[in-house]
C-alpha positions in Angstrom: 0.0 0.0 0.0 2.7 2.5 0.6 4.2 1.8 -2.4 1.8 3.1 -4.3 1.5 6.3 -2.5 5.4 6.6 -3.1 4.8 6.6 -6.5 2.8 9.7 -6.5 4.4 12.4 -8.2 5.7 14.2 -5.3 5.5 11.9 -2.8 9.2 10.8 -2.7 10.3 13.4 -1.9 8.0 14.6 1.2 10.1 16.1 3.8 8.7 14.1 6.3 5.3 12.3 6.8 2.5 12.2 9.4 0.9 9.3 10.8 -2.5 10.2 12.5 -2.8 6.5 14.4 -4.4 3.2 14.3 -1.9 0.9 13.7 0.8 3.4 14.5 3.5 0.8 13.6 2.9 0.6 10.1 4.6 4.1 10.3 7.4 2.1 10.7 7.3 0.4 7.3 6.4 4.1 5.8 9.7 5.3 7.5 11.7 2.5 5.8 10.4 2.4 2.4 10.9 6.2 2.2 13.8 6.9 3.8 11.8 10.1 5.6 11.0 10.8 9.2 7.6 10.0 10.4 5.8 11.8 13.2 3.4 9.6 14.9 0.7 9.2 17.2 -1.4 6.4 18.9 -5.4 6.0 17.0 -7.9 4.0 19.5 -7.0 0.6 17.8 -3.3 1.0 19.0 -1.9 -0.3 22.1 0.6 1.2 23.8 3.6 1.8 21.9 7.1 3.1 23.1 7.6 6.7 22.6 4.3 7.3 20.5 1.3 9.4 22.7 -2.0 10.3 21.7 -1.0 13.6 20.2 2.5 16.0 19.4 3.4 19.2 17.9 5.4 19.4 14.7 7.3 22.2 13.4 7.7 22.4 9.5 8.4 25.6 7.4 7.5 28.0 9.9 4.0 26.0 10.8 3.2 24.3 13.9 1.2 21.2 13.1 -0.9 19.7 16.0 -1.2 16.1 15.4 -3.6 13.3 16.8 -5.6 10.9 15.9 -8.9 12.8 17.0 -10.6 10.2 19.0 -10.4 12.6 21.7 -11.6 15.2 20.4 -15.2 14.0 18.7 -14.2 14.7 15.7 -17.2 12.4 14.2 -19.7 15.5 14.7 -17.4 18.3 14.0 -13.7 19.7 14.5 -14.2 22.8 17.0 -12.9 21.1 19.6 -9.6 19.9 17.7 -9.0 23.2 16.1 -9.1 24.7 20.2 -6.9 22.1 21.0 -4.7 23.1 18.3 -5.0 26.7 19.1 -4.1 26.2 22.8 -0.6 23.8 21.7 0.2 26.9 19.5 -0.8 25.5 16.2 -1.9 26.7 13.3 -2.9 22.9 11.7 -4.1 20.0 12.8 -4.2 16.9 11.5 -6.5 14.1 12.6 -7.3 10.7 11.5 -10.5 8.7 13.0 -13.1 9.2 11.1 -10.9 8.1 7.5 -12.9 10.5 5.6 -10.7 13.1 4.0 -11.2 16.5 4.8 -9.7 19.9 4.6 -11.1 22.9 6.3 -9.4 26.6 5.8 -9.8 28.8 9.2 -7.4 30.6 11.5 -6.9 26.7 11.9 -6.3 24.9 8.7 -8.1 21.3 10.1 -6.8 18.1 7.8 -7.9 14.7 7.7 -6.0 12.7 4.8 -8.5 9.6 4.9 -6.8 6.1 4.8 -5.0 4.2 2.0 -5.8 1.4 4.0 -9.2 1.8 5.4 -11.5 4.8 3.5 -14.9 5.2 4.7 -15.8 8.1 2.1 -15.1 6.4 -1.1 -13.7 3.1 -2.6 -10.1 4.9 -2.9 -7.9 5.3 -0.2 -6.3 8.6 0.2 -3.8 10.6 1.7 -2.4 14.5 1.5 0.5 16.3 0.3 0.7 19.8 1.9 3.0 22.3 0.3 4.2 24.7 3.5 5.9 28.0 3.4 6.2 30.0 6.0 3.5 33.0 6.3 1.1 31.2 4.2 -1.7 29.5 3.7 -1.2 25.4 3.6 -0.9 23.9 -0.1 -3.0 21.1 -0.1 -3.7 18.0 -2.5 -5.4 14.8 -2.0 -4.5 12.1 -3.7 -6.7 8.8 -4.4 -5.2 5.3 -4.8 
């Protein structure tokens, strides 16, 4: 599965990449195959897992990402309370997982969920994001379908 992302136009050459949880060691195999960091965090179907918590802050490019696997935030009704989360930690994105239904939402908050290559509950696809960040502006953001 990851080798199909990795053929993406682009996607080789991501910086780094962000793993929003459930089956957090899979970010493992990511990190391997691409020879790029992976930021991580535990999802609810993750046991504990050394040095990997529920959420972290990333800084990229003059952006402070606030990343978690949502669960925590009931992010299956909306994302208020993640994007206040994200706000208090500093950030000005957050990217979530949970729900695995893509979704990007532009605010003093930019709120992404890449969906799942794995598991996608909006479409047949899976999906995941590549997100184009310089600092002062707004995020660059393209999903991709496989």
């Amino acid at each position: 599965m990851f080798n199909d992302m990795l053929d993406v136009p682009g996607a080789a050459e991501a910086e780094l990449w962000l793993h929003a949880g459930d089956f957090a060691p899979d970010a493992d195999d990511l990190e391997l195959l691409s020879g790029r960091r992976v930021v991580r965090v535990l999802g609810n179907c993750d046991l504990f897992v050394d040095g990997v918590y529920d959420e972290t802050v990333v800084e990229v490019a003059g952006h402070r990402i606030f990343l978690t696997h949502g669960h925590l935030f009931n992010v299956r009704f909306d994302t208020a309370m993640l994007a206040e989360a994200a706000r208090t930690a500093g950030a000005d994105i957050a990217v979530y997982g949970h729900t695995h239904i893509a979704l990007v939402e532009h605010g003093d908050v930019t709120v992404l969920n890449p969906g799942s290559i794995a598991r996608p509950r909006d479409e047949q696809r899976g999906s995941f994001m590549l997100v184009d960040l310089n600092a002062g502006e707004r995020p660059q953001v393209s999903l991709i379908r496989i």
